[in-house]
Each structure stands twice: as C-alpha cells, then as structure tokens.
C-alpha positions in Angstrom: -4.7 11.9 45.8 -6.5 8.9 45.0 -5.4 8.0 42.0 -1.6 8.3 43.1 -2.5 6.0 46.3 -3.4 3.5 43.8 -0.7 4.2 41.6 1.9 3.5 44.5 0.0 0.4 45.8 0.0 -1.3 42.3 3.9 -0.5 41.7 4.8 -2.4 44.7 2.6 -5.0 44.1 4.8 -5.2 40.7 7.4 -4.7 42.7 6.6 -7.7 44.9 5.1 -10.3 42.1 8.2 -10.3 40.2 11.2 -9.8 42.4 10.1 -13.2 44.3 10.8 -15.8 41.5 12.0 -19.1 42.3 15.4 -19.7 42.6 16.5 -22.9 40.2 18.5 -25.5 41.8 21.8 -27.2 39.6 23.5 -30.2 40.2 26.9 -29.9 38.4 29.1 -32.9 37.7 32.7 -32.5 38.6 34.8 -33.7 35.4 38.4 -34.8 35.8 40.4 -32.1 33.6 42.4 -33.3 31.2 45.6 -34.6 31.7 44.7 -34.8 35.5 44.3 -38.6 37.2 43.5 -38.9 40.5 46.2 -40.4 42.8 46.6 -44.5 42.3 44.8 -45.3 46.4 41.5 -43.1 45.3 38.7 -44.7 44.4 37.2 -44.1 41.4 33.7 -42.7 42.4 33.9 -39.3 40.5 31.2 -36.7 41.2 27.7 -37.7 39.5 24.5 -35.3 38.9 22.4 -35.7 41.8 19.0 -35.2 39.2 18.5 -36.6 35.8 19.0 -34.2 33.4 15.3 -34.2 32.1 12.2 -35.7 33.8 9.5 -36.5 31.3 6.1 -34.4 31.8 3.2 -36.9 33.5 1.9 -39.0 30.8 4.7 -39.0 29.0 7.0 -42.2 28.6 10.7 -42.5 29.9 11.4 -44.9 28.0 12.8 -46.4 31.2 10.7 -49.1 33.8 12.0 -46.9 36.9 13.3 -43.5 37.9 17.2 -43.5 38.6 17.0 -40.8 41.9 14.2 -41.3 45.1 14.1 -39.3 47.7 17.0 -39.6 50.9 19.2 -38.1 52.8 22.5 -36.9 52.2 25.2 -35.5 54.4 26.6 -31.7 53.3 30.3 -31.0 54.3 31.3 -27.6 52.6 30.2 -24.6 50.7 32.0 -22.6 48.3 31.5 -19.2 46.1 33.6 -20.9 43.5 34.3 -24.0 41.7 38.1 -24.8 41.5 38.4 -25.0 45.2 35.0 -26.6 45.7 36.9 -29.1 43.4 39.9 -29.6 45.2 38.0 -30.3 48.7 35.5 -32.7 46.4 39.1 -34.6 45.5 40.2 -34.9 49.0 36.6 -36.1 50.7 37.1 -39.0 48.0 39.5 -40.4 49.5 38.2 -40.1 53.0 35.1 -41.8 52.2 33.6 -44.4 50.3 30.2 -43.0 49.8 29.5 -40.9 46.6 30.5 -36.6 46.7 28.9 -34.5 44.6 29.0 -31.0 44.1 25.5 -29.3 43.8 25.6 -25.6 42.4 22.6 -23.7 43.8 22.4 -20.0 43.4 25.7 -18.7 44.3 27.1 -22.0 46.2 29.0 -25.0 45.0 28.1 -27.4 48.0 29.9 -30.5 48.8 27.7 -33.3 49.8 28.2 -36.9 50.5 26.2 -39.9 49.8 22.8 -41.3 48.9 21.8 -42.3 51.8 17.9 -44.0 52.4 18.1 -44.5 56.1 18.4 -40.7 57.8 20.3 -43.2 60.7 23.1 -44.0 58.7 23.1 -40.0 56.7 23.6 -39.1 60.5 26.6 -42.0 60.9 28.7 -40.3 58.4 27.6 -36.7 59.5 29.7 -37.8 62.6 32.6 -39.2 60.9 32.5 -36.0 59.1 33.3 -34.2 61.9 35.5 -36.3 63.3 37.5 -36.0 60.5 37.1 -31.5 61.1 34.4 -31.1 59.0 32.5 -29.5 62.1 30.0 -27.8 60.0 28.2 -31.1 58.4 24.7 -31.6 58.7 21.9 -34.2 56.6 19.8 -32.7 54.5 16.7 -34.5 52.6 17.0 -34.8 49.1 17.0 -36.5 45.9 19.4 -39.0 45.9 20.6 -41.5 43.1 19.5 -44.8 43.4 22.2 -47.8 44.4 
C-alpha cells in the first residue's frame, strides 16, 4: 500500500510541476491591410509593439545608449477572442484619441489599450474620457510603455 501511496503522490506532483507553466505575454502590431487607408481626419498613429522584439541578455550590448520602453501606465478599453474585430474597434479609438492604441495579444485576448502614459494621474484622465465616450469597462494598468 505503500508503494502505491507514493506512486499517487509523485504523479500529482508531475501533475502539478508541469501543468503550471508561465503563460507568455505578445504584443502584436496592427498592420494596415493592403489596399486599406485610414479615413483622411485620422491621425496617423498606427498600432506599435508595446515591447522590443528582443532585449539583450545582462552584459550583453544593445548597441543602443537607452532602452526604447520604461515602465507606466496605460489605460485598457476592450478585450476581444479575435483579431478582425479587435481591429476595427483599434480603428475607431484612433480617432477618438490622440494618445497611442495598441493591441496586446495575451493568451486568448487581443486587448485594446491606450497610451504610454508616465504619470498614473493623467492614465486615470483618459480612463474617464474613456468612459465618457461608453467605454465603461476601462481601467489603468501598469506596464511597459514606449518611450515619447
């Protein structure tokens, strides 16, 4: 009885080391399709990756003086299971604001979020313009942000 006692205890433990891994977070950049322009009165401030494609290991050399992203703050407006529509709602927050949108895929989600935003104060400014304009669901989250 023993031995099957210790069987069962180290197949969970299994179980348990490798069914907890670390979910990856993606920041995907929303490319114009082509043949598609954006209407003439929207700014041209397309989606950009909120991280830099590769950070070099410690000790290793950039070959850059500074880092492009810092931490901040930015505002999230939206979640969606898929990307065409997360698309089309990134198109329309363009031209209600002037700050940055990107779309960040992370596990399952496409999230819309605004900004890069260094002062939580002024993350929190747009949160409420957000939903003023309906977005009733924004809130600020910290994060990496690019650098202005």
């Amino acid at each position: 009885m023993k031995i099957g006692s210790y069987s069962l205890v180290l197949f969970l433990t299994m179980i348990l080391a490798f069914g907890c891994g670390k979910s990856r977070k993606q920041t995907t950049p929303v490319e114009e399709a082509p043949g598609r322009e954006l209407p003439s009165e929207a700014p041209d401030n397309r989606v950009q990756p909120g991280f830099p494609e590769a950070m070099p290991l410690p000790g290793e050399e950039s070959g850059e003086d500074e880092p492009n992203t810092r931490y901040g703050y930015r505002v999230q407006v939206a979640a969606f299971t898929q990307m065409d529509p997360a698309e089309a709602r990134a198109a329309e927050l363009r031209r209600l604001f002037d700050e940055p949108v990107y779309i960040v895929h992370e596990g399952l989600l496409y999230k819309i979020q605004v900004g890069d935003f260094v002062s939580r104060d002024r993350a929190q400014e747009i949160r409420r313009r957000a939903v003023d304009l309906g977005l009733d669901g924004a809130f600020v989250i910290d994060t990496m942000i690019n650098k202005q």
